[in-house]
N, C-alpha and C positions, 0 to 999 in steps of 0.2 A: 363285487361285494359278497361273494359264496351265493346271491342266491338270483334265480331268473326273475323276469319282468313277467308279469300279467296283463293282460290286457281286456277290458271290457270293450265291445265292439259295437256299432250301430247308434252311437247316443248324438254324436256326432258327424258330419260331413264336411270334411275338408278341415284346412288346420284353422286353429282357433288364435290369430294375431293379432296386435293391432299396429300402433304406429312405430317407429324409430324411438329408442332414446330414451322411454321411462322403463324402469323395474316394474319388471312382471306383465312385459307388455308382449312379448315374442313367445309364445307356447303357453301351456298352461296354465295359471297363478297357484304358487305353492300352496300346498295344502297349512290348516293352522292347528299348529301343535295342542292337544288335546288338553283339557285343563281337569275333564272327569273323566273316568275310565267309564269303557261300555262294557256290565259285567255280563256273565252266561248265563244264558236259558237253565234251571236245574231241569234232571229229568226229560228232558225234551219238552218242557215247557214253556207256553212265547211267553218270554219278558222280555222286556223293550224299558232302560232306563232314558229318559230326557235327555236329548243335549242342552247343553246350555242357554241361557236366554240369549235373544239376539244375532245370534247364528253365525253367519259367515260374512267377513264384511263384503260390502259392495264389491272393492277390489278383486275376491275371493270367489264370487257371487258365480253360478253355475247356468247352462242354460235354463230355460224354464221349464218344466216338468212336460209340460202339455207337445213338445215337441218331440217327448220319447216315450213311446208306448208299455205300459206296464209289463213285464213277465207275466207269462199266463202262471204260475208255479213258485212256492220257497223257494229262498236261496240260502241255505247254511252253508253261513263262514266259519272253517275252524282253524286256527293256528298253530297249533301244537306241531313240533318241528314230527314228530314218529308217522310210522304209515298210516293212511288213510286219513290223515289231516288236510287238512285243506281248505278250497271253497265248494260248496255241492251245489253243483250247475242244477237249472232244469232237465231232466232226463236221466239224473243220478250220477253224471261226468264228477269226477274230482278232479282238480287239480292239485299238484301235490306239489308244494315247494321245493322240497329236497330230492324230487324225484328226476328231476330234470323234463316231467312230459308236461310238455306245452301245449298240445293238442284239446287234452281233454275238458278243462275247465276256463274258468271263464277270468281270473284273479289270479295271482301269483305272488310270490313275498319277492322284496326286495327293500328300496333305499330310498324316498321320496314319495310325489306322487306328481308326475309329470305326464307331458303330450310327448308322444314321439313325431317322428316327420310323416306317420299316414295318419296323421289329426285321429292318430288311438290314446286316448288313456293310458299312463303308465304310471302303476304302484311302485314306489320302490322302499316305502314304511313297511320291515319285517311284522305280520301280523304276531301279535301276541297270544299266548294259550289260553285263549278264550273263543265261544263258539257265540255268531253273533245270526239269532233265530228273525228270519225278515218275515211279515205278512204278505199271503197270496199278493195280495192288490199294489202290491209296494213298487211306486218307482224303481226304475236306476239310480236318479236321481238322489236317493235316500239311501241308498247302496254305497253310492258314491261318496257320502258327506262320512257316513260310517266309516267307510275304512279309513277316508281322509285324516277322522280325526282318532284312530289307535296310538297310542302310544307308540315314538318311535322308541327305534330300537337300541341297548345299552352293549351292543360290540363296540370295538373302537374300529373308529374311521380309517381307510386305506392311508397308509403313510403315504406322503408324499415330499417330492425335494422342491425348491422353488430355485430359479438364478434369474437374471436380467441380463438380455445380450442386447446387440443392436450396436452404434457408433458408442465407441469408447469415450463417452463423455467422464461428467465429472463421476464419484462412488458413488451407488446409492440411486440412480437412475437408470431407466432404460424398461426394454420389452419385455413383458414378465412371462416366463414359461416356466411349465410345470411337468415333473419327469412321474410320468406314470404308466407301469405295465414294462417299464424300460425304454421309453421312448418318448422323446421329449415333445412338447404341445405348447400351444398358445393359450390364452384366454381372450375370448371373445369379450367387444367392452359393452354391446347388450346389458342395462341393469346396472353394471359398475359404478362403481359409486366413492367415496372416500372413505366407509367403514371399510369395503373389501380391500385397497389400500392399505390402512394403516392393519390389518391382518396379516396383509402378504410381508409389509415392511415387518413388524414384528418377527413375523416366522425366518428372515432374510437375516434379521441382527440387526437390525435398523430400533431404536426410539419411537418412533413414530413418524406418520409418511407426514408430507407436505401436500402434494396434490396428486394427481392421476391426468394420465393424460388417454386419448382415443383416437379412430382410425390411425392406426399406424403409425405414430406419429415419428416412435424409435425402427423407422422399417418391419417389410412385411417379415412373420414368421415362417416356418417350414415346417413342413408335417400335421399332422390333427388339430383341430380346433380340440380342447380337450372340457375345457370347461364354458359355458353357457348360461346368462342371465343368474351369475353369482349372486346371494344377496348375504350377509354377514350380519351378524349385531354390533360387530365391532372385538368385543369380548372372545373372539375364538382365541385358541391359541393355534391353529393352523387352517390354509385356506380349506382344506375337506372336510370341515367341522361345518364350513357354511354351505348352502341350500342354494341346490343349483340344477341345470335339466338335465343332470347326469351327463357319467364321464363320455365324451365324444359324443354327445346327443348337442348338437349345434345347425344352426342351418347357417352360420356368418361365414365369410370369406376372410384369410389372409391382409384385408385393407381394413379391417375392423378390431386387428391384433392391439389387445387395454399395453400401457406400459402405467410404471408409476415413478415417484421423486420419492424418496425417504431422507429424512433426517441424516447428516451424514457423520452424525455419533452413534459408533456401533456399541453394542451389548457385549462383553464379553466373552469368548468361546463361541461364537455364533456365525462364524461365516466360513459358508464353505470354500470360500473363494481366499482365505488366508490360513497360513499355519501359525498358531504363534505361540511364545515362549514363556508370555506372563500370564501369573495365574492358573497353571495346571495343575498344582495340587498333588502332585502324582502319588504321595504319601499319603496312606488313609488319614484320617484327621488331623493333617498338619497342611497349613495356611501361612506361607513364607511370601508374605507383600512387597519388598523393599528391604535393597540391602543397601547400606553406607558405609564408607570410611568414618570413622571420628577420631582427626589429628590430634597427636598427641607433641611433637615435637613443634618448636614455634614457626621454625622455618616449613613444615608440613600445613601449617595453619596459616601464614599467609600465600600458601601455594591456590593457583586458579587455574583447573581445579584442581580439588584436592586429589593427590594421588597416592600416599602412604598415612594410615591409623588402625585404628584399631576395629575392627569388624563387628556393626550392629546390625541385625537382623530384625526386621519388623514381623513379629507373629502376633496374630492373633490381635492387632490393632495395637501392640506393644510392644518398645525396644526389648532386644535382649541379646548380649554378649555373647561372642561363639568361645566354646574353650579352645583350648589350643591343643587338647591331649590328641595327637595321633593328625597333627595338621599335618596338610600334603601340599607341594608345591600345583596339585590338579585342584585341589580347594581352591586358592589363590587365584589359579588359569581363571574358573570359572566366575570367582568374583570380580575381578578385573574385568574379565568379557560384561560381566551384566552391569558394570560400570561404564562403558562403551569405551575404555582399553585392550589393543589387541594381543598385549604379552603382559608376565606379570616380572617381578625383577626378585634372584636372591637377596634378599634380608638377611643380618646377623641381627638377631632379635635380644643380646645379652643387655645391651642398652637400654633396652624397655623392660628385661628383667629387673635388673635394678630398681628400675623407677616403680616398678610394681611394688615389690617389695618393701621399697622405703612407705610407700603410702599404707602397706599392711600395719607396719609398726606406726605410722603416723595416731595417735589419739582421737585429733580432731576433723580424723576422713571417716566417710563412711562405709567406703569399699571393702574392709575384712566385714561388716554388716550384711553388706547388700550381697556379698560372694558365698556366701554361706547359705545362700537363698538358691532354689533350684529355679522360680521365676526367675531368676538372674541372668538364666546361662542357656545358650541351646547348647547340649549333651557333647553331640558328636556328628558330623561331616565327615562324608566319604563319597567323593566325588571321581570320577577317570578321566575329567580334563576335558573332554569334549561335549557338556551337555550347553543347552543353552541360558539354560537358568536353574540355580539356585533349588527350584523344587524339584526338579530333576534328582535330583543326588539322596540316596538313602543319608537322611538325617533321624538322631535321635533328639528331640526336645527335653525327656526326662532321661537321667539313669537307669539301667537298667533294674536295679533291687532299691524298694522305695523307700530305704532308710542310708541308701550311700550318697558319698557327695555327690555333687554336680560335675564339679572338677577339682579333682583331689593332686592337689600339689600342683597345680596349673594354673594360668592367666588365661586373659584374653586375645585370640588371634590377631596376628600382626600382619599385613598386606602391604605390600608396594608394589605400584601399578607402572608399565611403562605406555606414557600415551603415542598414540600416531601421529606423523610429522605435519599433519596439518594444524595439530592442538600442543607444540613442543612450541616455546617461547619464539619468537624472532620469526615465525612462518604462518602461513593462513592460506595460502594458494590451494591448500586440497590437495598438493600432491606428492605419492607417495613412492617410494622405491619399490622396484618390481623384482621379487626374489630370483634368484636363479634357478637351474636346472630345468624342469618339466615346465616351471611359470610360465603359466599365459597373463599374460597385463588385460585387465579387468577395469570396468568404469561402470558409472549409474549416469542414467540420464534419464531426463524429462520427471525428477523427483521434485514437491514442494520442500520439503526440509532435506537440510543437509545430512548424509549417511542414508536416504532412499533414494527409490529408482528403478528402472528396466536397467536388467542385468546386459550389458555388451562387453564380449570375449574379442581379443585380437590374437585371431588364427590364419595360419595361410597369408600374411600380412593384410588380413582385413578384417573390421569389426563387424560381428554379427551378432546376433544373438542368441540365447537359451530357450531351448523349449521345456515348460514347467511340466513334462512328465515324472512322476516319482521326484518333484523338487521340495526339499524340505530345510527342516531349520540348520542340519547337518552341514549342508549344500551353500547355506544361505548363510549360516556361521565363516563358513572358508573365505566367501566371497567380502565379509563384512571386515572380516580379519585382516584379509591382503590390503584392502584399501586402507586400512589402520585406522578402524572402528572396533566396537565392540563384537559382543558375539551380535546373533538374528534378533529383532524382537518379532518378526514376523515375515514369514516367506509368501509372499504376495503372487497368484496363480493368475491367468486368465488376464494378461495383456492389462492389470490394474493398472500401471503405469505408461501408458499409450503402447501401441504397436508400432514395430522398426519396418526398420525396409531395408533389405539387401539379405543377406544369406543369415541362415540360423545354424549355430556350429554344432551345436552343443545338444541332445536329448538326454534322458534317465541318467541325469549325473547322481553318484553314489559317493559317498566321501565317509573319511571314519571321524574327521572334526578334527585331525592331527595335522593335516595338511595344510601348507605353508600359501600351497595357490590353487585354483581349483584347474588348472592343468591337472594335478595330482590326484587327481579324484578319477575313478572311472566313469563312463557316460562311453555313450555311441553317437553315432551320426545322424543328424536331426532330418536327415535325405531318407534313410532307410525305416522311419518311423510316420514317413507323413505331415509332421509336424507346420501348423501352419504360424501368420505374425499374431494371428486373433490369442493364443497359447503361450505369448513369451511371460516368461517369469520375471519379477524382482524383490526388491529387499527392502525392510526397514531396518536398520540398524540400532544396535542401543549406541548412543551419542553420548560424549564428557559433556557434565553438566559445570559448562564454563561461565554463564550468567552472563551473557553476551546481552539478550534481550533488555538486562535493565539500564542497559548503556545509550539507547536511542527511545524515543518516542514523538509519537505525530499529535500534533495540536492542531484546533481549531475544525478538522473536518467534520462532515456531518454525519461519520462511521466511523466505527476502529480500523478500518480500512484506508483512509483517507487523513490528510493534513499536512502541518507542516514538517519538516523532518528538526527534530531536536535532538544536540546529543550533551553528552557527559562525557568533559574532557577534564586533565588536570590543568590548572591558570594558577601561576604561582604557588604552587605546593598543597592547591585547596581544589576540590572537586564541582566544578560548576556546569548549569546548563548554557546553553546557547543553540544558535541557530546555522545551519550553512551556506555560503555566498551559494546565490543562483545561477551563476557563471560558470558554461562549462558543464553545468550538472547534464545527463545524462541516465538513458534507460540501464547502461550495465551498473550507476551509481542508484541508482532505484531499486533493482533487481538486490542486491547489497542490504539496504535495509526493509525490504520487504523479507528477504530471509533468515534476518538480523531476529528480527520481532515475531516469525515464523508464521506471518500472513501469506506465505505461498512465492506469485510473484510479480513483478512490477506491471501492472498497464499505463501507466501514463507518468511521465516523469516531469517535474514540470519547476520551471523555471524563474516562474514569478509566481505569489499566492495572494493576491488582490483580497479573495474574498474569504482566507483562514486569517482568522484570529493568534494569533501564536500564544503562549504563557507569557506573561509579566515576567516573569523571572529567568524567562532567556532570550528579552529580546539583544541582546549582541552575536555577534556572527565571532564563532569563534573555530571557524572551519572555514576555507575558500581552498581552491585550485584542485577541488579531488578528482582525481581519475581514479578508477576500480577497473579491472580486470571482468570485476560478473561472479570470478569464483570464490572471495575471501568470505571468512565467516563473517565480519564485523565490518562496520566503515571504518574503524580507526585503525585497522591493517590498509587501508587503500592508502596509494600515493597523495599527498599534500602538502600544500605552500607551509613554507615555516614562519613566517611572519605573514602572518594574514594580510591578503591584497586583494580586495572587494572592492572594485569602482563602484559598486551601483548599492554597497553601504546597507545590504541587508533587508530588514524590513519586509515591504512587498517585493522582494525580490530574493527573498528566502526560497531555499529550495521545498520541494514539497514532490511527494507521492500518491499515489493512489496506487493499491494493493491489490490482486485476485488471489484465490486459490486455485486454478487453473487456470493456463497458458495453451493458446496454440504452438505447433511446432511448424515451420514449413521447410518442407525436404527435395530439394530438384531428383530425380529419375535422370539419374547421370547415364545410362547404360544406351535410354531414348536417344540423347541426345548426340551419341556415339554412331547409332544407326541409321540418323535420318541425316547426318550432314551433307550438303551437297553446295556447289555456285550453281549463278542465275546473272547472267546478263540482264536486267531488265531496264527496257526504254523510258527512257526521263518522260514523255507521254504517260506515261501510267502509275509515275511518281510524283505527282505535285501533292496528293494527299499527306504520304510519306514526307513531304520536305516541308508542310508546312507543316508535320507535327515533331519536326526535328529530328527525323531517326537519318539523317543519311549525313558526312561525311563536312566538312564546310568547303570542300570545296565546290563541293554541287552547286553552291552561290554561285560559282563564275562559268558558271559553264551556257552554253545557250540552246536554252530552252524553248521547244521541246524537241531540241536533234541532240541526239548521244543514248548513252546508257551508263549504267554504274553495273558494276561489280558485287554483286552481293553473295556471303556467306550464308546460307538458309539452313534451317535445323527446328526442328520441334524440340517440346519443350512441356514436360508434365511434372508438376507441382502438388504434390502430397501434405496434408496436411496429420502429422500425425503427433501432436498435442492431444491433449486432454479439454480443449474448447474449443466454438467454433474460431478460423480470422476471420473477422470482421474491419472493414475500413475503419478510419480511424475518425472520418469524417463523416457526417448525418449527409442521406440526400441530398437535401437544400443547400450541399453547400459543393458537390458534384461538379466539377465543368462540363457544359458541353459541347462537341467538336462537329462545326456544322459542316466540315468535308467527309470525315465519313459517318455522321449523322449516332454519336452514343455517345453516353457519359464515360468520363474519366473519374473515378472514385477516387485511385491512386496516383497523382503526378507521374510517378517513379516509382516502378513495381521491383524492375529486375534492373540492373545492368548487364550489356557484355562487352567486353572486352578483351584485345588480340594484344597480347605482352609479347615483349622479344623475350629470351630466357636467362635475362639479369634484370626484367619485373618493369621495362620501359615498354607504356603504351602507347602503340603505331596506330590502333582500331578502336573504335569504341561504338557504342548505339545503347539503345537504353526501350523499355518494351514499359508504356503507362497500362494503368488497372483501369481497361477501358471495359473489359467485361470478365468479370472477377465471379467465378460461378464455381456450380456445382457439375462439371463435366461428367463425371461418373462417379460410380461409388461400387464397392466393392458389395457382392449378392448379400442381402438380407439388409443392406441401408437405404434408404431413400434420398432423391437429391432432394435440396430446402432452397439452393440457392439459384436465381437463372435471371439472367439481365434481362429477358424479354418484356417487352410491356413495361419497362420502369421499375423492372423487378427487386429486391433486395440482393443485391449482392454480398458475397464471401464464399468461405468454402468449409464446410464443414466437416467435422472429427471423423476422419478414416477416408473423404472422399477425396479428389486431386481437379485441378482446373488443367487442362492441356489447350495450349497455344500451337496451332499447326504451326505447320511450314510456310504452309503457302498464304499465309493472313500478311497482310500489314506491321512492316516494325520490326517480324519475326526473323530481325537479321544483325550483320555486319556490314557496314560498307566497306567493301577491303578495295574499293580501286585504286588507292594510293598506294597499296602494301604491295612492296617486291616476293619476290618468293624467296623462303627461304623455312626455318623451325622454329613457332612459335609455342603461347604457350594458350591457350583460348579459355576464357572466364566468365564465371556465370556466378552472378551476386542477387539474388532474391531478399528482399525487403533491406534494399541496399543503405536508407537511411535510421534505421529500425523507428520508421512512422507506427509500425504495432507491435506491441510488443509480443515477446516469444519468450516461453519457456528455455529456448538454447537458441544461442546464434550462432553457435561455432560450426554447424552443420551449412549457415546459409549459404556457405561459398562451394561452387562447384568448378573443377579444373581438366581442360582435356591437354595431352600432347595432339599439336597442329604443326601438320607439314602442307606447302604448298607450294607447288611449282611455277606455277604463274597461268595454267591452263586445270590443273585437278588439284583436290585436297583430300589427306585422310588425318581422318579422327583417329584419336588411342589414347588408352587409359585412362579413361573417363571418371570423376570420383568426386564424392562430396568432400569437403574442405577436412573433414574426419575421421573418412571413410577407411585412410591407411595411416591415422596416427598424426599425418603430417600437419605442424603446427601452422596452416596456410592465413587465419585470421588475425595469429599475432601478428604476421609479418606485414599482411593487408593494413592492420592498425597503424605500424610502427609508419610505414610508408606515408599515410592517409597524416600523421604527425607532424612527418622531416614536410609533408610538402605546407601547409597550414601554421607550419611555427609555431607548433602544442609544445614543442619539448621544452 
């Protein structure tokens, strides 16, 4: 704070605490801000004005006088920052605030008035220039209340940064640390409360908090405890404004680290944790909100969406027409991007000359009116093509000299947009062609709407990711653009989109916004910078405003989250609702209209809805046999029956959803499973547990028990969860099996499977591993585990932590004793029925090359089902099809 601590000594013995848990219970109780000033002695004469009536509350209340012996001697207090100011000890000592000597007196200015940890007094209220004259006979005590209540002091508070680390949950939660002195700290939850909460959310870009949580709850923190029995009014505008026992004066531990939940509607401009594109303003008083096309041609006007009109700019809360004097095809670039188009197309604009024209001469229009008007028109645009918005770009709103036109001899800007091939008629799959030369093929995953994401590059033939050094909207434009979106609406830092797992390619990428892929951009190697998965970056995209979401809607559930699934189809050349057969529906047809409606994405898909009400006005099923892929924007891009064929006739057997906004993701640790492969003869003796939970082979049935062995294929096996929620089973406790051979609950029937394929996809092996203890095995430093089967525990696995199944447990195999030797293909399928739902399943499949001779086996190239591109899930689907009679 600029200035040292003072300390009065003797009045006390030992520290002054009390119990756990209330405010102002651990170290001193803050002192109470002054309501009348204590003026000065004139002359060196004692005056002594009143405190106020009533004095100090209870809470506030000091020990009792009789416990501290009077100074034999005055004590003048003087404030005045100059020499010789100070406090005047007994024996003539001054202390001098600004002087830095501690030694000699007995008071010192600083920031509060707090205990330190040797149960001393500590002032930290900068005295004010005033001399405050005590009687011989006078307490400490009185000394004490005096300085307490000086007027604090009008510097402004130490800035400070605030962030929330901890498991990469949903936005907006987690461990709250605070960067101060250049080093980052915790907050002790001592006194925390929900005003210091909705402070910290505040200062974070948060609305307002939700709750606060304590010990630890988003794991321990690292470094200083920084702040201590915080107390706020609520009303700060940052946490250093609130009253606390000074910076790093704490006595808590690391297991006591406050986190909080905030509102997860951010404030504009306020996070440090994104860059973004809307709303900067960058021109001094000009405010460019929203820009549109408005079609002018008829075929432009039943286009969806619109992609060629004429250019209206939203200023200042009001449309206004751009001129066209000195349009550039980098104008256009940019409008199209902030339309979430990734190229813009040449126009011959004589056509809409014309038509300009004729409506000039028209009588009964009013446009030679309203063009004659400088409200009418923004001026002029001059854009370079690469910005990310609109405000970006030196704009003129008026003309230059305030009696010329707006736009003299000139129209309104003409734009045509060319959209990305996932938003071109006859297509919806997402995806898009990968340019040549430098291009590296780029994807987003683990995003709730479509166009975000953690950014993953496929280099080296494998996908990794970016680390968000120096990433910005530049970077995040290129990457938006290749996938055939708009430009960035915001470059998203600090692993917002879950953390990956496997290799990070990409650091300090640099791009000029010209670039066709972000191959072409320069960046270094994310090896030579440290870069860890807590750092990867991703992108929100600006997205064509297609009107998908007014196409579908859920009725009857007890949230906007929930219901039955309704859509708007055409029936006879007229646009009706209805409802969809239940047959067949499915979590990736879930997943579909959860991101339809931009509620995130599916948990439970569901098949029958007994207890939703649907609308009157769609009970017909005018939708049956759909299959969806996962990736379409819409349902009405997914495969379906042409003539509707619903045995079970709709109704309660309507499809229905329920929605989150975050998803776990679960990810196999291919590399593990590469390293620990090994055979195991083991004696049918010590397999009857294993055979009667069905993991060994059918023919272990005929064999006679208990003389022989079986053949097993062994391998550990580590499970990552890396979503943005916890997995959670899908089923409550009480509804658990339990296996009274080897004595635990089975949460998951069917966790994993695996499987030995020859290499044209025919299974010779198979085995299958249930969620018999579905935990929290470890977790990466600074998270804590939540989940642990012991004692009936709650099972799952938590955001950023992994469950590992040894080798040498039960289940954790193959039976291969019927398999000759020869080149297989070995397969590992994690939540192989999707019982829970996930943010992405295209990862669940993991595949090794298997050679075996009939006495060894080696593992190679080990790899999640998307880890090189390889399309392994369609093909698992299409098979999972031919053999079930789906097609």
């Amino acid at each position: 704070m600029g200035t040292e601590t003072g300390r009065v000594q003797g009045w006390a013995s030992g520290k002054v605490r009390g119990g756990r848990g209330r405010p102002g219970q651990r170290g001193l109780p803050r002192c109470v801000p002054p309501r009348r000033t204590i003026k000065a002695a004139a002359g060196g004469a004692r005056q002594q004005e009143l405190l106020e009536a009533g004095g100090a509350s209870p809470r506030h209340r000091l020990p009792h006088a009789a416990a501290h012996p009077a100074p034999p001697a005055p004590a003048t207090v003087s404030a005045a920052g100059g020499s010789g100011d100070g406090i005047r000890a007994p024996g003539g000592g001054v202390s001098n605030p600004t002087s830095g000597d501690a030694g000699r007196g007995g008071v010192m200015g600083g920031r509060g008035c707090v205990q330190d940890g040797e149960g001393t007094l500590v002032f930290r209220h900068p005295i004010p220039r005033s001399t405050i004259v005590m009687p011989a006979d006078a307490s400490p005590i009185l000394l004490v209340l005096l300085l307490c209540r000086v007027a604090p002091s009008k510097q402004e508070p130490v800035p400070v940064q605030l962030r929330l680390a901890g498991p990469r949950g949903p936005a907006g939660e987690g461990r709250l640390e605070v960067l101060y002195q250049g080093r980052w700290g915790t907050v002790c939850d001592d006194g925390f409360d929900f005003h210091v909460a909705t402070v910290a959310c505040r200062q974070l870009g948060y609305t307002t908090a939700i709750t606060w949580t304590h010990s630890a709850t988003y794991g321990q923190g690292e470094g200083p405890i920084w702040l201590d029995n915080v107390q706020c009014g609520g009303s700060e505008s940052s946490l250093a404004e609130c009253v606390h026992n000074g910076w790093g004066t704490s006595d808590c531990h690391h297991g006591e680290d406050a986190g909080v939940v905030c509102s997860g509607q951010r404030l504009p401009r306020s996070s440090p944790q994104a860059i973004s594109s809307d709303h900067l303003g960058e021109v001094p008083g000009l405010s460019l909100e929203e820009v549109r096309l408005k079609p002018i041609l008829a075929r432009a006007k039943l286009s969806m969406p619109v992609m060629e009109g004429a250019v209206e700019v939203k200023h200042n809360g009001r449309w206004r027409q751009v001129c066209d004097a000195g349009w550039t095809r980098n104008n256009s670039r940019v409008i199209c991007g902030m339309l979430g188009f990734p190229q813009e197309k040449h126009l011959d604009t004589s056509f809409y000359r014309k038509l300009w024209n004729k409506k000039l001469k028209d009588p009964n229009s009013s446009l030679k009116t309203l063009s004659q008007k400088n409200s009418f028109w923004v001026h002029r645009v001059r854009c370079r093509g690469t910005e990310p918005h609109l405000s970006h770009c030196p704009t003129e709103v008026s003309p230059p000299a305030p009696r010329q036109h707006a736009c003299p001899r000139g129209m309104h800007a003409i734009v045509s947009c060319l959209p990305g091939p996932a938003f071109q008629k006859g297509t919806g799959k997402g995806r898009s062609k990968t340019p040549s030369g430098k291009a590296l093929p780029v994807r987003l995953r683990a995003g709730t709407h479509a166009g975000e994401g953690r950014v993953e590059v496929l280099r080296h033939g494998q996908w990794g990711t970016v680390c968000d050094k120096q990433w910005d909207l530049a970077a995040a434009s290129v990457v938006c653009r290749q996938l055939g979106y708009g430009t960035a609406k915001q470059a998203l830092l600090g692993a917002q989109m879950g953390q990956g797992l496997g290799p990070i390619h990409m650091s300090e990428v640099r791009c000029t916004g010209h670039e066709r892929s972000l191959g072409e951009c320069r960046f270094q190697d994310a090896e030579q910078n440290g870069c860890r998965h807590e750092a990867d970056a991703a992108v929100r995209c600006h997205v064509p405003n297609v009107d998908f979401e007014s196409q579908v809607r859920l009725a009857g559930g007890r949230s906007p989250y929930e219901g039955v699934v309704e859509v708007l189809v055409q029936v006879q050349g007229q646009l009706q609702w209805g409802t969809v057969c239940g047959a067949q529906w499915g979590l990736n047809e879930a997943m579909v209209v959860c991101r339809q409606l931009g509620l995130g994405f599916a948990s439970h898909a569901l098949q029958e809805t007994w207890y939703w009400a649907g609308s009157p006005d769609a009970a017909r099923v005018l939708m049956s046999g759909v299959r969806c892929a996962g990736t379409e924007l819409a349902l009405q891009q997914c495969q379906r029956h042409g003539p509707i064929h619903c045995p079970s006739g709709g109704g309660r057997f309507s499809a229905g959803v329920t929605c989150t906004a975050h998803a776990p993701d679960l990810v196999m640790n291919a590399q593990l499973v590469q390293e620990t492969a090994y055979l195991e003869d083991r004696p049918l003796e010590l397999l009857y547990c294993a055979h009667e939970e069905r993991c060994l082979s059918r023919s272990a049935d005929h064999m006679q028990w208990p003389y022989g062995h079986r053949r097993l294929l062994r391998f550990s096996s580590q499970i990552h969860n890396l979503g943005r929620a916890d997995f959670r089973p899908r089923m409550g406790r009480h509804a658990w099996t339990w296996h009274q051979c080897h004595r635990h609950f089975h949460s998951i029937e069917v966790f994993t499977h695996y499987d030995l394929l020859t290499l044209n996809g025919s299974k010779v092996a198979e085995g299958h591993k249930a969620s018999f203890c579905l935990e929290d095995t470890n977790c990466p430093e600074g998270l804590q585990r939540r989940f642990a089967c012991a004692n009936f525990g709650e099972q799952g696995v938590s955001v950023g932590c992994w469950d590992t199944y040894r080798h040498d447990i039960d289940c954790q195999w193959i039976d291969i004793t019927d398999v000759p030797p020869g080149s297989y293909t070995f397969q590992v399928v994690v939540n192989p029925k999707h019982e829970v739902a996930e943010s992405d399943f295209s990862n669940n499949v993991m595949r090794c090359k298997c050679k075996y001779d009939g006495q060894r086996v080696w593992m190679h190239g080990c790899h999640t089902s998307d880890a090189y591109g390889a399309d392994v899930v369609n093909d698992l689907e299409r098979r999972e099809r031919l053999a079930s009679n789906l097609v």
